[in-house]
N, C-alpha and C positions, 0 to 999 in steps of 0.2 A: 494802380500800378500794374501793370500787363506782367505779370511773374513770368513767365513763359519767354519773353523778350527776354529779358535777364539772363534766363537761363540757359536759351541758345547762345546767349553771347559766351560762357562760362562754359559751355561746351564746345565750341568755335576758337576759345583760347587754348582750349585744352590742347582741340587737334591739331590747332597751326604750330604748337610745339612739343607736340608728339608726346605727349605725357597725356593720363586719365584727370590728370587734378587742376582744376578750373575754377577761379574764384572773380568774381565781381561784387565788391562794395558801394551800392546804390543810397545818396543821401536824396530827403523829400522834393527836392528841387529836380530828382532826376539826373544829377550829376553822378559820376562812379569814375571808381577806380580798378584794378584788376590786378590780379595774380596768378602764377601760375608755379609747379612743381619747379623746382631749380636745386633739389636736394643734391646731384652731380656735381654741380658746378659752382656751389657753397654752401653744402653742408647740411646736415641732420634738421636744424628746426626750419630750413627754408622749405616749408609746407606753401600751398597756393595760399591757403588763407593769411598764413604769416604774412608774406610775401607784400599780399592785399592791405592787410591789418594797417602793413608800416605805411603807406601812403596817404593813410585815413586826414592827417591833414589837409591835402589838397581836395576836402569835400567842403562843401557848404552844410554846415549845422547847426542848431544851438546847440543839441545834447545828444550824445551818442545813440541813446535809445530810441532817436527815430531815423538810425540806419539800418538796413538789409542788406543779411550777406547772403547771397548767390553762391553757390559750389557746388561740384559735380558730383562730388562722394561728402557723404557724412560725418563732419570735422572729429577728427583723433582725440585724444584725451587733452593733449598739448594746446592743439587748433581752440579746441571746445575752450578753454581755460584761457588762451589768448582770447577768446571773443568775449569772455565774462571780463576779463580784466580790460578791456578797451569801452566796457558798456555799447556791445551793442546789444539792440534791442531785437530784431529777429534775425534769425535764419533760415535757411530756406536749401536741402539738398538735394541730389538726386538720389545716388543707390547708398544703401545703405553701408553700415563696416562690416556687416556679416558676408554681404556681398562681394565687398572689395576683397575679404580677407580669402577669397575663392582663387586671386589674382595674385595676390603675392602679402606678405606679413601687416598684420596688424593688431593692434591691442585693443580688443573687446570691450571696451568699453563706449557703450552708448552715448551718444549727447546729452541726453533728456536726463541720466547720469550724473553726470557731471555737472551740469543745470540746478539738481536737487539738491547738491551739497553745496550751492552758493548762497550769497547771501541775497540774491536776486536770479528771476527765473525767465532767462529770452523767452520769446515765441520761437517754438520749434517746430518746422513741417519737414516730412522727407515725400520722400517718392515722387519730385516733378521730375517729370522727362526721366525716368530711372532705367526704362530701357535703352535709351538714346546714350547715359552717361555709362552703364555697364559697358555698353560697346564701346569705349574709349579701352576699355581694356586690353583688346580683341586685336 
């Protein structure tokens, strides 16, 4: 899987609607789906990934754990918790919350966090393209 593909697309969503938060949910066939910040225009938990999450059936899978979310910043406490609860299997961000949190409010709590107190543990990376997705800020 070319991660990098992925994640310019997650960055490319971002900016085509002018928000930092960019989500693309990738199933092993290479199919995906996308999301993006809509918290304006309905509400508190429309995060990109939510957003993403809700579309997850229009993917091809057997089992959630062998999808990959794609996002531009490092999924919230909420996000994180939406992606344990949908069972997926990795994630994959750009800048981190300490970073975002430079840009406007966030709740400090880490991914990898929120990961430890479940009952099951994604694959978590951060830092692809993290200067590419901070600039979504800017």
């Amino acid at each position: 899987m070319n991660i990098e593909f992925w994640m310019k697309l997650a960055i490319d969503l971002a900016k085509e609607r002018k928000t930092p938060f960019g989500a693309v949910l990738v199933d092993p066939e290479g199919q995906h789906v996308s999301g993006y910040n809509t918290t304006i225009l309905d509400g508190a938990v429309a995060h990109a990934e939510i957003n993403a999450i809700s579309k997850i059936k229009q993917l091809d899978y057997d089992r959630a754990e062998e999808l990959t979310l794609f996002t531009t910043v490092e999924p919230c406490p909420m996000c994180m918790s939406a992606i344990i609860w949908a069972g997926i299997g990795e994630v994959i961000y750009g800048c981190d919350i300490s970073t975002a949190s430079k840009y406007g409010n966030q709740i400090n709590i880490r991914a990898k966090k929120i990961a430890s107190e479940s009952w099951y543990a994604p694959i978590i990376k951060g830092g692809l393209l993290a200067i590419e997705c901070e600039g979504l800020f800017k």
